[in-house]
C-alpha positions as CSV (number, residue, x, y, z in Angstrom):
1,X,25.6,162.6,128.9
2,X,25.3,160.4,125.4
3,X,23.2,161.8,122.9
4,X,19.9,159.8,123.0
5,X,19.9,159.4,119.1
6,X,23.1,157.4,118.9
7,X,21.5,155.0,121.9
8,X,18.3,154.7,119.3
9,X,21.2,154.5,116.3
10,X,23.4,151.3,118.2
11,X,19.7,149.4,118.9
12,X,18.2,150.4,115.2
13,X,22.1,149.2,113.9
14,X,21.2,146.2,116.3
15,X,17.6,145.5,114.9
16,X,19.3,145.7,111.2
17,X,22.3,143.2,111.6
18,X,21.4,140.3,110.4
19,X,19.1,141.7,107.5
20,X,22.6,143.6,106.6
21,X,24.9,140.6,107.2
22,X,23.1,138.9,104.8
23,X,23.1,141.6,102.4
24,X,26.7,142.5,102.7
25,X,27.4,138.8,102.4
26,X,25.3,138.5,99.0
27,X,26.9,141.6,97.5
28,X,30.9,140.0,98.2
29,X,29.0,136.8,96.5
30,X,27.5,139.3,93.2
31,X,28.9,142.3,93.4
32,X,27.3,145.2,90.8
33,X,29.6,146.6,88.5
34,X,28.6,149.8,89.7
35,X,29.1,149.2,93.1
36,X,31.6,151.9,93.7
37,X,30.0,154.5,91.3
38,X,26.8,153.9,93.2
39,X,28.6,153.8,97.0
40,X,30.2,157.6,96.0
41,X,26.9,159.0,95.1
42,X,24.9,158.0,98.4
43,X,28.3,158.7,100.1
44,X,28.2,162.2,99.0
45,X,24.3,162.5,99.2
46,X,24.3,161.6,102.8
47,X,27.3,164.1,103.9
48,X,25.4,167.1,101.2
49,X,23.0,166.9,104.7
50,X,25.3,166.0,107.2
51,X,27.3,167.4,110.0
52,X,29.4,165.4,111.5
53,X,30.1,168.1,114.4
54,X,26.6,167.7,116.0
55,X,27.3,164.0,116.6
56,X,31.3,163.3,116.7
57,X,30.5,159.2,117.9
58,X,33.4,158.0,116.0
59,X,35.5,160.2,118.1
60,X,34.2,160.0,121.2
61,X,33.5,155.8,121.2
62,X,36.4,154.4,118.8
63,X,39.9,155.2,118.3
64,X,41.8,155.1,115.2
65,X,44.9,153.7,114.3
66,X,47.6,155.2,113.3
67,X,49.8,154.6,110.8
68,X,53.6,155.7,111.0
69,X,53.0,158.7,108.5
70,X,50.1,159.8,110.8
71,X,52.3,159.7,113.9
72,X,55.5,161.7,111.8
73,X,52.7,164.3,110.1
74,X,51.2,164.7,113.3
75,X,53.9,165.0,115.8
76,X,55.8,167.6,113.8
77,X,52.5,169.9,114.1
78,X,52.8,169.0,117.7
79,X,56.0,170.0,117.7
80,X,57.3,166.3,119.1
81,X,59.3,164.1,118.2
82,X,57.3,161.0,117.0
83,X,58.4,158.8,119.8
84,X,57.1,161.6,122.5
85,X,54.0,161.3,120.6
86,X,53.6,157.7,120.5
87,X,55.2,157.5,124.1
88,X,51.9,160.3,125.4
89,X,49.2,159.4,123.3
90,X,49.2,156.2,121.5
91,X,49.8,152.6,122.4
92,X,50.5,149.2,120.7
93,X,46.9,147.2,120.9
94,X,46.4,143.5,120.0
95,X,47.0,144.1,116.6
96,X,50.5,145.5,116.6
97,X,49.4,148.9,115.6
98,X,49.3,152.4,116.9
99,X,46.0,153.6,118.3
100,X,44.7,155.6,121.1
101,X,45.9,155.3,124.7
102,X,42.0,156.1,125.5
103,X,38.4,157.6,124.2
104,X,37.1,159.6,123.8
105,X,39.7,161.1,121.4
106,X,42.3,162.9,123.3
107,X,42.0,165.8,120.4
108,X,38.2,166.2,120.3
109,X,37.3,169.4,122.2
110,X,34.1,170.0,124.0
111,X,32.2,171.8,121.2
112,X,33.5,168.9,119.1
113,X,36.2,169.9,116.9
114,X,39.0,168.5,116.2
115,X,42.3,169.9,117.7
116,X,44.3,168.2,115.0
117,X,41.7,168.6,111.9
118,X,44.4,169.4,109.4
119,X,46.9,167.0,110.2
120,X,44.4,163.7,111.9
121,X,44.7,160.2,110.7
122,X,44.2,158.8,107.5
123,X,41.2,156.6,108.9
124,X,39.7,159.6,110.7
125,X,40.0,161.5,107.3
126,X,38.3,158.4,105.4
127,X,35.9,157.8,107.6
128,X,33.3,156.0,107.9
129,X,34.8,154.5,104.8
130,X,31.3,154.6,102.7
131,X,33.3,155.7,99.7
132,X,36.0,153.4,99.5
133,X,36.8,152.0,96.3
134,X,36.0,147.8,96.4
135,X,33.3,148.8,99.0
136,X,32.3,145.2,98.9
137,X,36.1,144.1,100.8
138,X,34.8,146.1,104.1
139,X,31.7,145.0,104.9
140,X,32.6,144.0,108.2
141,X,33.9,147.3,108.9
142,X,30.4,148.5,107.9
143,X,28.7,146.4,110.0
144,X,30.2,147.9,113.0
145,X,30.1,151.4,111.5
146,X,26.4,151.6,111.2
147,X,26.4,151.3,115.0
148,X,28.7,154.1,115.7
149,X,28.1,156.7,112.5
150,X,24.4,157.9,111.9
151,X,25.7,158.6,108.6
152,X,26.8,155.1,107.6
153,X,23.9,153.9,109.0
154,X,21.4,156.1,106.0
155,X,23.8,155.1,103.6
156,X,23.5,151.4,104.0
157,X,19.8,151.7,104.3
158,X,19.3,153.8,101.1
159,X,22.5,151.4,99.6
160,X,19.8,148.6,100.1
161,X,17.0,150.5,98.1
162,X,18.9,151.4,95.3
163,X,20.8,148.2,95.1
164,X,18.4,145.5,96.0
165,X,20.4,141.9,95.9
């Protein structure tokens, strides 16, 4: 059954689009110096009041990639050898990189945790990426974040208010 606040998220992320293309694509044009500074504050307001186990649509819609320290950190947990990993879990996808044979995430468990928590992915670990340093070099990531991550979503709407362009 999906969660009927992520179907209301993906058409409010929908309704917004434009309005934030346009914003994301005045802020790579003048970016504030403050950018970042600002970005880590609403970043760390947002997650103060957010938990991301009573939602988990990044794991259970989109798959990360995985870079080759994931798949050596990860397998060893496992108790693999990295190519047994890679060889039941991952595959090679148009990009030439390592991400998930399938989702929803083949380590998310029905309660929502993550079976892997202390050794997951770099981008699982940075996501949704709302603190990133040079914030302004991802806004495309953003864009399809705020569809996905009810968090990222807040963040670019209050980012709006507090940096108007």
């Amino acid at each position: 059954m999906t969660n009927p606040q992520i179907n209301l998220l993906q058409k409010l992320a929908k309704d917004k689009h434009i309005e934030n293309k346009k914003y994301f694509d005045k802020l790579k044009k003048k970016t504030p110096k403050n950018l970042d500074y600002v970005m880590q504050d609403l970043h760390d307001a947002e997650f103060k009041k957010t938990d991301c186990l009573n939602c988990a649509n990044c794991c259970k819609t989109t798959g990360p990639l995985f870079t080759l320290a994931d798949i050596e950190r990860i397998s060893k947990h496992m108790k693999q050898k990295p190519q047994q990993f890679i060889d039941q879990y991952l595959r090679v996808d148009e990009d030439q990189d390592y991400v998930l044979q399938s989702v929803p995430c083949t380590f998310l468990d029905n309660e929502n945790y993550c079976m892997i928590y202390e050794v997951r992915p770099k981008a699982c670990r940075e996501f949704p990426h709302t603190d990133r340093k040079k914030f302004q070099q991802i806004s495309d990531l953003t864009l399809k974040n705020v569809a996905i991550c009810p968090a990222a979503y807040n963040i670019v709407e209050e980012m709006k208010k507090r940096l108007p362009l």
